[in-house]
C-alpha positions in Angstrom: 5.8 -0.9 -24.6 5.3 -4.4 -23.4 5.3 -7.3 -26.5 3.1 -10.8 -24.8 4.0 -13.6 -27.3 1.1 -15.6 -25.2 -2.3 -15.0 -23.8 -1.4 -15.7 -20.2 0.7 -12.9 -19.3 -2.2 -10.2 -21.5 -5.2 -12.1 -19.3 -3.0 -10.9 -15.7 -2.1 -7.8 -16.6 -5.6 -7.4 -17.6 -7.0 -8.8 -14.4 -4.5 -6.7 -12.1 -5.5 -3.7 -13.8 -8.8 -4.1 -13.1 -8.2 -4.9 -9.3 -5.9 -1.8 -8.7 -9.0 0.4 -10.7 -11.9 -1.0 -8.6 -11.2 1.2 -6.0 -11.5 4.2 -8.1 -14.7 2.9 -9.7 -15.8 2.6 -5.9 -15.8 5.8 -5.8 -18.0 7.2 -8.3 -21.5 6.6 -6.9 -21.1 8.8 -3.7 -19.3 11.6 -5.3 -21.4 14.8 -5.8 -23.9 17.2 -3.8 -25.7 15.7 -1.0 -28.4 17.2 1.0 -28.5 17.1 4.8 -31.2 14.8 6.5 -32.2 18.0 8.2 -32.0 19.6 4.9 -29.8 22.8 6.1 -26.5 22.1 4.4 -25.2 20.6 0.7 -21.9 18.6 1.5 -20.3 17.9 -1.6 -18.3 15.0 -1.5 -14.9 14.6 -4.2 -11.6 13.4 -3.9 -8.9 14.9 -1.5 -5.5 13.5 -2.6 -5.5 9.5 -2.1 -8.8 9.3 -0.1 -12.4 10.8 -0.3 -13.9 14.0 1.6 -16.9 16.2 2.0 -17.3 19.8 2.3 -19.8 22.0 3.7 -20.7 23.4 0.4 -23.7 25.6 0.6 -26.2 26.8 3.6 -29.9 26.2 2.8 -30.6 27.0 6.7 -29.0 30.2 7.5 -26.9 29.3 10.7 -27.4 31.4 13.9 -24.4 33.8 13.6 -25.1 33.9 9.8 -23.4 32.9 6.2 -20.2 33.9 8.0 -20.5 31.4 11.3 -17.2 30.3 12.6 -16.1 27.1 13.9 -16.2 27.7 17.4 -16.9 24.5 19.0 -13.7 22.9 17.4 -11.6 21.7 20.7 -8.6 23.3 18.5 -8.6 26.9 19.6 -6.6 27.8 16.5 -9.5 26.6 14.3 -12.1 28.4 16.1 -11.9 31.6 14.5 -12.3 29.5 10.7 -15.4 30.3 8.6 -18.1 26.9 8.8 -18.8 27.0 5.4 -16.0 25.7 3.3 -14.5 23.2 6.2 -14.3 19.2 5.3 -16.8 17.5 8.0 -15.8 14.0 6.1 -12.3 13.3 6.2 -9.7 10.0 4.9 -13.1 8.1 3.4 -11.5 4.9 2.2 -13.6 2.2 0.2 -14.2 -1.2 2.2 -16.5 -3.1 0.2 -19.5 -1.1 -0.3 -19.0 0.8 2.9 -16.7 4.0 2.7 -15.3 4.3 6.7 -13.1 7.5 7.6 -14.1 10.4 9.9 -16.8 12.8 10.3 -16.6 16.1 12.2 -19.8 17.8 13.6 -19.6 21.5 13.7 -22.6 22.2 16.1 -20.7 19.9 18.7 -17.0 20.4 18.0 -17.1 16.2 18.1 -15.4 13.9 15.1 -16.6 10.5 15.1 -15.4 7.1 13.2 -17.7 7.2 9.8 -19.8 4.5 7.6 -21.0 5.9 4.4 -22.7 4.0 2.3 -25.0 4.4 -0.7 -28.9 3.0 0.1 -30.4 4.0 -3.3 -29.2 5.9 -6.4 -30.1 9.8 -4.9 -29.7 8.1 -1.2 -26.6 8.0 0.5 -26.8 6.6 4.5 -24.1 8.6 6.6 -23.4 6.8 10.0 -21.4 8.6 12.8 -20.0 6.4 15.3 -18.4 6.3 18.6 -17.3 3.3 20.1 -20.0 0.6 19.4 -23.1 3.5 19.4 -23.9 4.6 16.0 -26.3 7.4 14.6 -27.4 7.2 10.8 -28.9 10.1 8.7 -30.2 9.4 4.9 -28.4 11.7 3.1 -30.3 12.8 -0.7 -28.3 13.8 -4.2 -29.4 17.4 -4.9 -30.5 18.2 -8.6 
């Protein structure tokens, strides 16, 4: 237990705690069940260890080998024969501001790209896939 005999040392532990936490708070708003822009997946995003993923959660859109597709475009061989459903597609999402950035794997192409993820609206989250300096966004909503 620390004993301050002044307010000084109380106001900059109090202002360093709340610098290490913002991070954390950072996180809160994009956490949870989001729906696809096409509207055939729910990705929900939580933490993974130190950093911030997404999972392929549930399948409104059956996919064209069925509930049990398999990862088969991945460029690993050894993860090919993996189940789709269930596999992070957002990986090592670190707060930068507003802007999450980390990775984002595509399962119909077997391509990761450099992610932006940020949150346009309360239920709106914009999800931005990125190689190099070309960029595609989708508008990602909160399921209920």
């Amino acid at each position: 237990m620390f004993i301050f005999t002044s307010d000084r040392p109380a106001i900059g532990l109090i202002s360093a705690a709340m610098i290490f936490a913002s991070p954390a708070l950072a996180a809160e708003p994009i956490t949870g069940d989001w729906i696809t822009e096409d509207r055939d997946a729910i990705i929900r995003i939580s933490r993974c260890g130190a950093t911030v993923c997404g999972r392929i959660h549930k399948y409104l859109v059956t996919p064209p080998d069925g509930a049990g597709q398999k990862d088969i475009y991945n460029p690993d061989r050894k993860l090919r024969n993996r189940k789709v459903l269930g596999i992070a597609i957002l990986t090592g999402l670190r707060p930068d501001g507003d802007i999450w950035r980390g990775k984002v794997y595509d399962p119909k192409s077997g391509r990761t790209y450099r992610s932006e993820i940020s949150l346009d609206a309360t239920n709106r989250l914009k999800m931005k896939g990125c190689v190099a300096f070309i960029c595609q966004s989708q508008i990602w909503t909160r399921a209920r």
